[in-house]
C-alpha positions in Angstrom: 14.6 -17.4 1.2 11.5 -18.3 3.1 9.1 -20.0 0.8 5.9 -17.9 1.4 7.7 -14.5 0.9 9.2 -16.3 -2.1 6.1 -17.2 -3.5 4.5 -13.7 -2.6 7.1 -12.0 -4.9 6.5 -14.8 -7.9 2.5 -14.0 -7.7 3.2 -10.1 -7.5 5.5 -10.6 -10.5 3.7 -12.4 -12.0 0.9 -10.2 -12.4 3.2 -7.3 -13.4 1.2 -5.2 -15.8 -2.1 -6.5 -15.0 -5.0 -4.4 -13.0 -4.0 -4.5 -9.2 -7.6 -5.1 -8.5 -7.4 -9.0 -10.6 -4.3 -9.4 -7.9 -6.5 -8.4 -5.0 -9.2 -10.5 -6.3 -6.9 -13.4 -6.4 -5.5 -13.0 -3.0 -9.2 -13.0 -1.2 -10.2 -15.9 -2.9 -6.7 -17.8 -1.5 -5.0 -18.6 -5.2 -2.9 -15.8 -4.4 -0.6 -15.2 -1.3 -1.6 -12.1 0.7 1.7 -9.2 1.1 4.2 -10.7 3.5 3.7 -8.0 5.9 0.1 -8.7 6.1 0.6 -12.6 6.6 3.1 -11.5 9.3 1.2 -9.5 11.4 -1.9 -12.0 10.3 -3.8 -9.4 8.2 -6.8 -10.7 6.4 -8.1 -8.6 2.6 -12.0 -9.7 3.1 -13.8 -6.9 0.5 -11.7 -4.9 -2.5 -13.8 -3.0 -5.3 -13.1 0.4 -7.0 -12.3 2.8 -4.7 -12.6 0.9 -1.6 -11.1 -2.4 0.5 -11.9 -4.0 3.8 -9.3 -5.9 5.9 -9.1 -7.0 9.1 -7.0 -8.4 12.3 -7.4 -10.7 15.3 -5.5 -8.3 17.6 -4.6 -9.9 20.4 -1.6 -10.2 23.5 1.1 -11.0 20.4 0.5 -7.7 19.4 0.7 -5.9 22.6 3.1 -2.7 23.6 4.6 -2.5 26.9 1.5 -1.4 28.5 -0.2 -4.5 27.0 -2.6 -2.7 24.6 -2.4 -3.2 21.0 0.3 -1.2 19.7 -0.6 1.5 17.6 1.9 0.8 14.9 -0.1 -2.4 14.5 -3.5 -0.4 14.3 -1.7 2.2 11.9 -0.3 -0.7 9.4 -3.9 -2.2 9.8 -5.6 1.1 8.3 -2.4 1.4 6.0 -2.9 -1.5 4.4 -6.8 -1.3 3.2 -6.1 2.7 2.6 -3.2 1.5 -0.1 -5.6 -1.7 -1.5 -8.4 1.1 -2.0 -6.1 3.2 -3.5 -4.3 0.7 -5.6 -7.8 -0.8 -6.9 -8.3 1.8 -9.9 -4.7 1.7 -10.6 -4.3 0.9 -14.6 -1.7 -1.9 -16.3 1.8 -0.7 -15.2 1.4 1.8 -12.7 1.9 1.7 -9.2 2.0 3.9 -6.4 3.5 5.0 -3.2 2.0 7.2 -0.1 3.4 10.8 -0.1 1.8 11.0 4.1 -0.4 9.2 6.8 -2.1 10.7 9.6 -4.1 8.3 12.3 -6.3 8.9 15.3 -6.5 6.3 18.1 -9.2 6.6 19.6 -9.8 3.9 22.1 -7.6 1.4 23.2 -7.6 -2.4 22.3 -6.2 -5.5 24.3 -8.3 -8.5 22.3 -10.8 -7.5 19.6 -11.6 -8.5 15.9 -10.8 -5.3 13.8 -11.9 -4.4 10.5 -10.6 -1.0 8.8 -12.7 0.1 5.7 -10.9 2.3 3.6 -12.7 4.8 0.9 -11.2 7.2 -1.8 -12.2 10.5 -0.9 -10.4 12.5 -3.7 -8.2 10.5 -6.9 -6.3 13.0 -9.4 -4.1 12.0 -11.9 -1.5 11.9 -9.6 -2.3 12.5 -6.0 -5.3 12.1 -4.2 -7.1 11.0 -0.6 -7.9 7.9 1.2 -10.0 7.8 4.5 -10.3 5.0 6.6 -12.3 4.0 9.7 -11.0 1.1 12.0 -13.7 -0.4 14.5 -13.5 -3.1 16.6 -16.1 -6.7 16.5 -19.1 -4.1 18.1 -19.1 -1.5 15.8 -17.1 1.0 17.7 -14.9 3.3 16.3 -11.2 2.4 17.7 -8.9 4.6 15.2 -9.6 7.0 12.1 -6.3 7.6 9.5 -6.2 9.7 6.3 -3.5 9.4 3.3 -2.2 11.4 0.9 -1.2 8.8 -2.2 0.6 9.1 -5.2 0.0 7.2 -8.2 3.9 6.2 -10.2 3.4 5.7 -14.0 6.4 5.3 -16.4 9.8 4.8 -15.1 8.8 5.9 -11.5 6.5 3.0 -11.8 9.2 0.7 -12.9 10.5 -2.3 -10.6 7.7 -1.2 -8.0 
């Protein structure tokens, strides 16, 4: 097993039962690893607090389509990301949660640019609720816009998640 996806799954088990926020916490400040799909695709968390995160990317050629843009799946798990660590920042000890659908706008296209995508809860129920979040590039612009629908898993839906 590759060591850093080894030691992802120890930290995230670790905190089992703890506020996700503490975890997020720990992985900006570097004593915890980040997700393995955001050291992958080299996803930085720079800001999490109730109801809101801020990550970023260094897009660049490695994450070109064919046409050599940015690819928008890349843009999409970008937005994904900080919408789910907004959403996952009020959860309480021992639930979890999963996204129920994701809707995204591209709006300009992207070859090399420093990306940050700010995520906000727009609506939380007890169950379901709304995440917005805006991705611009290093000059402000706005390069994409995505929306989920999230559901929060308590219980036995929670369980091993």
């Amino acid at each position: 097993m590759n060591s850093r996806r080894g030691r992802a799954r120890d930290t995230i088990r670790a905190m089992a039962g703890k506020p996700f926020l503490e975890l997020t916490r720990r992985m900006i400040s570097g004593e915890a690893p980040l997700p393995p799909v955001a050291a992958l695709l080299g996803m930085e968390m720079k800001e999490v607090e109730r109801d809101r995160a801020v990550m970023e990317i260094a897009a660049s050629a490695r994450h070109a389509n064919p046409m050599g843009t940015l690819h928008g799946g890349i843009l999409c798990d970008l937005a994904d990301g900080a919408m789910g660590m907004a959403w996952a920042s009020d959860l309480d000890e021992g639930e979890s949660f999963t996204t129920l659908e994701l809707k995204i706008n591209y709006l300009k296209p992207v070859w090399e640019a420093r990306l940050t995508a700010e995520a906000k809860v727009v609506k939380r129920g007890r169950a379901v609720g709304m995440v917005e979040c805006e991705v611009r590039d290093e000059r402000g612009s706005l390069v994409a816009r995505a929306s989920s629908t999230m559901l929060t898993l308590r219980g036995e839906q929670a369980s091993g998640r």
